[in-house]
Structures are given as structure tokens and as C-alpha cells.
Z-matrix of the N, CA and C atoms (Angstrom, degrees):
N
C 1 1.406
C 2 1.509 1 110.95
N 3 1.723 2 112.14 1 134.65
C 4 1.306 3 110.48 2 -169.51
C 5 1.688 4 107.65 3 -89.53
N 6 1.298 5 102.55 4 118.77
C 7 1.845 6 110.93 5 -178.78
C 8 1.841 7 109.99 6 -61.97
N 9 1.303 8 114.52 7 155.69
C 10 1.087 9 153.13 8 -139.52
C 11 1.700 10 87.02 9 -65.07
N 12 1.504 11 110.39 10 -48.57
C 13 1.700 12 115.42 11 -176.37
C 14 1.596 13 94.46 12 -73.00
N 15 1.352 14 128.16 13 -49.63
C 16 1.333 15 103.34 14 -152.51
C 17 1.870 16 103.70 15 -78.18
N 18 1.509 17 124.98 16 7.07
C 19 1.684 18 143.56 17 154.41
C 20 1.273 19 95.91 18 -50.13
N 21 1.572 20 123.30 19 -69.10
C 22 1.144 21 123.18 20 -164.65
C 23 1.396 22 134.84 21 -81.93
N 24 1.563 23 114.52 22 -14.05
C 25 1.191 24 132.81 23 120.52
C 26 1.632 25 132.07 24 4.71
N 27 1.627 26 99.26 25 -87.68
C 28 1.273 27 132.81 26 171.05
C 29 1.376 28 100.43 27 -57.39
N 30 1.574 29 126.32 28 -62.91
C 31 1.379 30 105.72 29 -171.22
C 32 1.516 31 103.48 30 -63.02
N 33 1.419 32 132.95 31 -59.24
C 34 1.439 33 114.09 32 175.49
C 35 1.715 34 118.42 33 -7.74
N 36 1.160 35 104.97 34 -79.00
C 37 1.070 36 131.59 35 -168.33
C 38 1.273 37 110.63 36 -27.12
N 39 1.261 38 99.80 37 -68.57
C 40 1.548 39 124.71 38 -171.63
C 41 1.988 40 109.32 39 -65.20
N 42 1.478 41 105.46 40 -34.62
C 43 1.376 42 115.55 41 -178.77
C 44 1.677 43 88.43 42 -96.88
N 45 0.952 44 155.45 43 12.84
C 46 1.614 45 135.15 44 132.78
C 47 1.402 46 102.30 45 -79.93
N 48 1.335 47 147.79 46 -48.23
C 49 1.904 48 156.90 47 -136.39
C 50 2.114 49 66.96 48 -75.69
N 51 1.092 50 117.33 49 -81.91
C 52 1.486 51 156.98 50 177.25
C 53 1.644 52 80.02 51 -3.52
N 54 1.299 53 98.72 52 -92.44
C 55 1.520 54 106.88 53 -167.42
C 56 1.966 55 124.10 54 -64.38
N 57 1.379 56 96.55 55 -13.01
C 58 1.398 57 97.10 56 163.70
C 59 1.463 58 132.18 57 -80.68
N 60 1.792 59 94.62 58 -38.47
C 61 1.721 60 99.45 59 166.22
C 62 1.780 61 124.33 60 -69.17
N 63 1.595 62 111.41 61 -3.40
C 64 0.867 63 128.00 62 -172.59
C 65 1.741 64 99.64 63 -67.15
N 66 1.553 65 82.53 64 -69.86
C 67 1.729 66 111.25 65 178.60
C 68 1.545 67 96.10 66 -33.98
N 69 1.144 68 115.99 67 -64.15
C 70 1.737 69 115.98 68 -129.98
C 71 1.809 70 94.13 69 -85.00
N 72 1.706 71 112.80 70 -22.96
C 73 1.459 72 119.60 71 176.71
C 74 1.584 73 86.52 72 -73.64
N 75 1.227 74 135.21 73 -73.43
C 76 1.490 75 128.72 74 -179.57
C 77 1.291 76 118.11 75 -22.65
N 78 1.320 77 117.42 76 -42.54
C 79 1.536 78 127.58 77 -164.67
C 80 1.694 79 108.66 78 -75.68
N 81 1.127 80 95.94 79 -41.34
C 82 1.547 81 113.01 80 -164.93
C 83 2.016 82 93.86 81 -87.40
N 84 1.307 83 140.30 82 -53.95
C 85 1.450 84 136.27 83 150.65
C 86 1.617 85 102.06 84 -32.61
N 87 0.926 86 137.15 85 -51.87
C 88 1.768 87 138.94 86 -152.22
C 89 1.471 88 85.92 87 -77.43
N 90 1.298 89 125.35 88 -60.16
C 91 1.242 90 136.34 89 -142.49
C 92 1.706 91 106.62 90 -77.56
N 93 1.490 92 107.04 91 -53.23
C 94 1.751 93 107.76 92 142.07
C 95 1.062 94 133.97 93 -48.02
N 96 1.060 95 117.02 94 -31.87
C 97 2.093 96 110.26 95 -178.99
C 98 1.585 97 97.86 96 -81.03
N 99 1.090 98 112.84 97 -26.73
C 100 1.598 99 122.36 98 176.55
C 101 1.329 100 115.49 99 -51.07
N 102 1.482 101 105.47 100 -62.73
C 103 1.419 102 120.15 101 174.78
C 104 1.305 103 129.02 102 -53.24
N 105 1.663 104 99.94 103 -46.35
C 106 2.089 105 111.26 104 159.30
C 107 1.268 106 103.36 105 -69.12
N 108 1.034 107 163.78 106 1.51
C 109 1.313 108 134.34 107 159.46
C 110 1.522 109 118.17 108 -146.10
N 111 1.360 110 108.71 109 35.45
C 112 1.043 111 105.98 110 161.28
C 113 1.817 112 123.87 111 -67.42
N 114 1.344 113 122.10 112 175.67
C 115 1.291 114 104.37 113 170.89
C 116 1.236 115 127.17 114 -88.50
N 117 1.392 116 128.90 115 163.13
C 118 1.393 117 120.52 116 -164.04
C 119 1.182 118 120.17 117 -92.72
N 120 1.339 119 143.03 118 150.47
C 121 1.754 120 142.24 119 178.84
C 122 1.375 121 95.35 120 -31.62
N 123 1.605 122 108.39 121 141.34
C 124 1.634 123 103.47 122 176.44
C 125 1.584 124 105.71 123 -73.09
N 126 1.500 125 123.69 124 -24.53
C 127 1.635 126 106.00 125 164.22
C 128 1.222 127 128.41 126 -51.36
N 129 1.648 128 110.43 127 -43.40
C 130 1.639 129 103.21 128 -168.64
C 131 1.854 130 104.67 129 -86.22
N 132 1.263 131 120.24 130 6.70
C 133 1.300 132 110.70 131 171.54
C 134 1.622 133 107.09 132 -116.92
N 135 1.445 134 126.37 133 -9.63
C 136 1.139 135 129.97 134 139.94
C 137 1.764 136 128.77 135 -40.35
N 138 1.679 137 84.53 136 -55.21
C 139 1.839 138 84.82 137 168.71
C 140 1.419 139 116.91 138 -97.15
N 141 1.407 140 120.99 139 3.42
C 142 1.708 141 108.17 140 160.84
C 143 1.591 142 110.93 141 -78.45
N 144 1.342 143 111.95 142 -39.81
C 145 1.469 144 116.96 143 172.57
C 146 1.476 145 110.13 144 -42.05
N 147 1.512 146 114.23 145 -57.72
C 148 1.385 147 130.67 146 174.81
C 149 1.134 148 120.69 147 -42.72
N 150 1.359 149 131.18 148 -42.92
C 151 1.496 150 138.37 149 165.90
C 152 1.459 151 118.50 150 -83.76
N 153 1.336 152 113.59 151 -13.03
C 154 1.601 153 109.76 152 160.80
C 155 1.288 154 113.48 153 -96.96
N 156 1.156 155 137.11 154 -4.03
C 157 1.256 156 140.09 155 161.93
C 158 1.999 157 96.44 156 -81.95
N 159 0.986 158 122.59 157 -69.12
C 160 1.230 159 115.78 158 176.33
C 161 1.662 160 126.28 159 -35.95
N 162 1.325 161 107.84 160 -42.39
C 163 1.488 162 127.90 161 171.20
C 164 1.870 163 90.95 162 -54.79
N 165 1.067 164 111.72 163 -79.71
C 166 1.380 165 120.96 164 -158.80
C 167 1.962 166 106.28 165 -44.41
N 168 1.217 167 91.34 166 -47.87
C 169 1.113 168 82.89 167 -166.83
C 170 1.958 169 113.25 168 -76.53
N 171 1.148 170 106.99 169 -31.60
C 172 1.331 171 121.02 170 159.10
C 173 2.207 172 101.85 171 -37.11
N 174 1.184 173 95.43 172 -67.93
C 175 1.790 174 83.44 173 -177.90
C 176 0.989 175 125.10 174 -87.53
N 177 1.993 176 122.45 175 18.40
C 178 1.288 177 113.76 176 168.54
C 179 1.499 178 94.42 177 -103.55
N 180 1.809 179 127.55 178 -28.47
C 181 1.291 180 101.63 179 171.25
C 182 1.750 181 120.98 180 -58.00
N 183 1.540 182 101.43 181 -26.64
C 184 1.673 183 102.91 182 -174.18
C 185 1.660 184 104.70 183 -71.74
N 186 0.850 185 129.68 184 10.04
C 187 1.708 186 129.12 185 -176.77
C 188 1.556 187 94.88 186 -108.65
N 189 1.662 188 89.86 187 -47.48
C 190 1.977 189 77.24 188 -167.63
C 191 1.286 190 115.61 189 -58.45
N 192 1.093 191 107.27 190 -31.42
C 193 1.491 192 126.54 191 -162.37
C 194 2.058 193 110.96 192 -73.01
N 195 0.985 194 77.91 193 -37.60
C 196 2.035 195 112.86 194 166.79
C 197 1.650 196 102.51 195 -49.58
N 198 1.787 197 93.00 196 -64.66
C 199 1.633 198 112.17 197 -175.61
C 200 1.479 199 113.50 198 -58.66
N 201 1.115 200 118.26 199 -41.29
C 202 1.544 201 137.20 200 -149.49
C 203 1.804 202 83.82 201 -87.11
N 204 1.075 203 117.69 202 -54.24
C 205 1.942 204 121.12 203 -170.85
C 206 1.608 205 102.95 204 -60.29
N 207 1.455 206 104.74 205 -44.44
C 208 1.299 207 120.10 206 178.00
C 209 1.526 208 124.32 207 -45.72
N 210 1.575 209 102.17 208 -57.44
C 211 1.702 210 114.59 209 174.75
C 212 1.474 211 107.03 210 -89.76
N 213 1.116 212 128.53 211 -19.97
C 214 1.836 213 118.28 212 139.91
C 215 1.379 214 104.43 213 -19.39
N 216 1.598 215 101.68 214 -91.30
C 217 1.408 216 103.34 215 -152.67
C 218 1.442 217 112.29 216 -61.94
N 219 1.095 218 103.61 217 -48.99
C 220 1.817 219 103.60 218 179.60
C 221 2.029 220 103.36 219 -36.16
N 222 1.495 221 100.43 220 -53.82
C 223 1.601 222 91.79 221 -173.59
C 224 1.730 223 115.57 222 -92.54
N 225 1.117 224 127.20 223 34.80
C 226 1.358 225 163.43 224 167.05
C 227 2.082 226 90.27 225 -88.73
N 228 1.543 227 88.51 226 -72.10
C 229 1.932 228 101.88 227 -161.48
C 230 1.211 229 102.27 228 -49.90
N 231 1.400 230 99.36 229 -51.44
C 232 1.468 231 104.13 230 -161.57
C 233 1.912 232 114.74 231 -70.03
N 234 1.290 233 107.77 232 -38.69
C 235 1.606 234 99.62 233 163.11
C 236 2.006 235 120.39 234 -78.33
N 237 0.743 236 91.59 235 0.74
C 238 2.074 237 100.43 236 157.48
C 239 1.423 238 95.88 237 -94.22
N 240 0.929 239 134.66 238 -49.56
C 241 1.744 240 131.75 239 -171.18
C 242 1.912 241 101.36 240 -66.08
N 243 1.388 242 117.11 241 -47.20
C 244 1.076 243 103.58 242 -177.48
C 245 1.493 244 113.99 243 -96.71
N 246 1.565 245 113.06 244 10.56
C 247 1.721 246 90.96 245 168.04
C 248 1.491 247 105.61 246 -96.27
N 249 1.938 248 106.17 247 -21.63
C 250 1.688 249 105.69 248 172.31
C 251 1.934 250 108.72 249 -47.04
N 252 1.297 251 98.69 250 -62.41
C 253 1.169 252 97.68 251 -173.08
C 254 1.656 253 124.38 252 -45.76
N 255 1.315 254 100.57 253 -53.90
C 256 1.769 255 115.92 254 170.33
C 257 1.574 256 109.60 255 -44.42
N 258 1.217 257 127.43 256 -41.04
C 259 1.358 258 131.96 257 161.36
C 260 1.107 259 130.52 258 -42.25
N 261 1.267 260 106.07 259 -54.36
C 262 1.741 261 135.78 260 178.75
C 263 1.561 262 103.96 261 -75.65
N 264 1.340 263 132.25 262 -16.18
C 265 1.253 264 122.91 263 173.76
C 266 1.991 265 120.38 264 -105.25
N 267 1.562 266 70.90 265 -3.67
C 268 1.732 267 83.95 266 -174.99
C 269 1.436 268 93.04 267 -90.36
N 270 1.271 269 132.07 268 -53.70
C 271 1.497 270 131.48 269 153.38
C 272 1.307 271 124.14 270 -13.73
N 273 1.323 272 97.22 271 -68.57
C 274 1.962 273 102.65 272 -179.79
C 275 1.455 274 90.80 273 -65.82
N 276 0.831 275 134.00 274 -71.46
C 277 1.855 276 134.88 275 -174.20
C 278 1.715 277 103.00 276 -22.65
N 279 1.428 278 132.52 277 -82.57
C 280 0.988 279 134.07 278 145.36
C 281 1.486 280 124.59 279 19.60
N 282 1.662 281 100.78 280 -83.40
C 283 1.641 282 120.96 281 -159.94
C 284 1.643 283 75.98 282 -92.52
N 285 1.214 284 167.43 283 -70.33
C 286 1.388 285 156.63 284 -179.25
C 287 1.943 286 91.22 285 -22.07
N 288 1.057 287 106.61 286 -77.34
C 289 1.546 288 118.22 287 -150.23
C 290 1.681 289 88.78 288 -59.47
N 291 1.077 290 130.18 289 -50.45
C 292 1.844 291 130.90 290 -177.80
C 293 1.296 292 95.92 291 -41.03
N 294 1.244 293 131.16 292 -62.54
C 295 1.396 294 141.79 293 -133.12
C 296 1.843 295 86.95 294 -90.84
N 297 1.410 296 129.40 295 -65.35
C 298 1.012 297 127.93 296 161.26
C 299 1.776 298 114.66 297 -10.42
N 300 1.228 299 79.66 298 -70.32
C 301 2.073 300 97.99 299 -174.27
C 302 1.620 301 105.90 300 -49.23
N 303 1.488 302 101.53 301 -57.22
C 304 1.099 303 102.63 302 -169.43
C 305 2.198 304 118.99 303 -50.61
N 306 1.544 305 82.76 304 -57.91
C 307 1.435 306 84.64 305 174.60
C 308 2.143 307 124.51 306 -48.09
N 309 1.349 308 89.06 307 -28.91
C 310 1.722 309 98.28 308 -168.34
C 311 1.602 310 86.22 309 -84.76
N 312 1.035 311 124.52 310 -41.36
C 313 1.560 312 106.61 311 178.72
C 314 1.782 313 120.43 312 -74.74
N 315 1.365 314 103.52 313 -26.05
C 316 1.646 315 111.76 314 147.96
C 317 1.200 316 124.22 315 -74.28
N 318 0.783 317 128.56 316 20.99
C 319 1.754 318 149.25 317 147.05
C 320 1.140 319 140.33 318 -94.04
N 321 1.550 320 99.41 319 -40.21
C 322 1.540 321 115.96 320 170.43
C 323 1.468 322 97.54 321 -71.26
N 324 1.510 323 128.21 322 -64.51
C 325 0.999 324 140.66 323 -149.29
C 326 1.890 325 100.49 324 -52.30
N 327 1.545 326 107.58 325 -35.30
C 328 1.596 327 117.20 326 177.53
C 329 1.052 328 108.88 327 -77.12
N 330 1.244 329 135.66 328 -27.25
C 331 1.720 330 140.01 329 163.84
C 332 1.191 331 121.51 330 -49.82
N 333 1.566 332 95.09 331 -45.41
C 334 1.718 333 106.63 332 -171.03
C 335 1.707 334 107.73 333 -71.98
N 336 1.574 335 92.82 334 -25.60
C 337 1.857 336 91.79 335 -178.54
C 338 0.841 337 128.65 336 -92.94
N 339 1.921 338 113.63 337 -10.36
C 340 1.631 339 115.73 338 170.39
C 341 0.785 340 102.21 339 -72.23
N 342 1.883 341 122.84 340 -40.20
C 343 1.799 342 109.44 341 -169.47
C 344 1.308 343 111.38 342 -69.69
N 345 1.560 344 132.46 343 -24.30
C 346 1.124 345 117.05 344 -172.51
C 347 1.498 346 116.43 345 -93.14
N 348 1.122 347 130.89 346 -5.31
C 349 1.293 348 160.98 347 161.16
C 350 1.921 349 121.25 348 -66.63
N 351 1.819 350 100.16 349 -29.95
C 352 1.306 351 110.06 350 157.80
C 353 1.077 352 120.27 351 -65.92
């Protein structure tokens, strides 16, 4: 029969085995998370920077360029809209000014006949 010390013994034992595999699973988790996130060679995050700066700027020229076609056409529309219109007012201007004429020369024409009619 195993006496009371050589119990405590065994638990030693077993509570060091216990606390070493603890460690060495810790060590080996620590030592991986280490490895994922450590930081990267300053080249290869030099040239990822480099290609996200390239990316970026690649789709802000493609927007401007988007923008720039965009307010083209809008100011394309808008000077067809204002020479239609300018047309259309030179028209009424026109048939305004005829009609004008007309009446002042139908006026004269009644002038000329009261006086000659006096």
C-alpha cells in the first residue's frame, strides 16, 4: 500500500506533467499567434501599400474621368437647351417686332387718311 507522501508525490508529479504541458501548449499557441501577426518585411508591405495606393488612385482617376464625361454632357445639354431657347426668343422678338411694325404702319396709314380726308 502506497503511503500518504508517496499520494502526494504522484499528485506533484502529475500537477508539474499538468502545468508543463500547459506551458509548452501555451508556448507553441503564443508562438503561432506570433507568427500570424507579426509585422511584415518592410518590402512586402512597402509594395502592398504600393498597389493600394495604385488601386486607389486607378479608381479615383476612373471617377474623375466618369465626372469629367458626365459634366461634358450635362454642359453639351445645357448649351442646346439655351441656343433652342435663344432661337425661340429671337422668333417671338421677330413676330413681336412685325406685329409692332405692322400696327405703327397701320397707323400711319390712318394718319395719312384723316389728314387727307380733312
Amino acid at each position: 500500500m502506497k503511503t500518504n507522501h508517496e499520494f502526494e508525490n504522484v499528485e506533484h508529479v502529475s500537477h508539474t506533467k499538468s502545468v508543463l504541458a500547459g506551458l509548452l501548449v501555451g508556448g507553441l499557441v503564443g508562438a503561432g499567434t506570433m507568427l500570424l501577426m507579426a509585422p511584415q518585411a518592410g518590402e512586402r508591405t512597402r509594395a502592398e501599400l504600393q498597389e493600394g495606393v495604385s488601386h486607389l488612385r486607378d479608381r479615383t482617376t476612373e471617377t474623375v474621368k466618369d465626372r469629367v464625361t458626365q459634366v461634358k454632357s450635362r454642359a453639351y445639354q445645357l448649351k442646346a437647351d439655351v441656343q433652342t431657347m435663344a432661337e425661340e426668343l429671337q422668333y417671338q422678338g421677330k413676330d413681336v417686332l412685325a406685329r409692332q411694325l405692322d400696327r405703327v404702319s397701320q397707323a400711319a396709314e390712318a394718319g395719312k387718311k384723316a389728314i387727307q380726308g380733312s
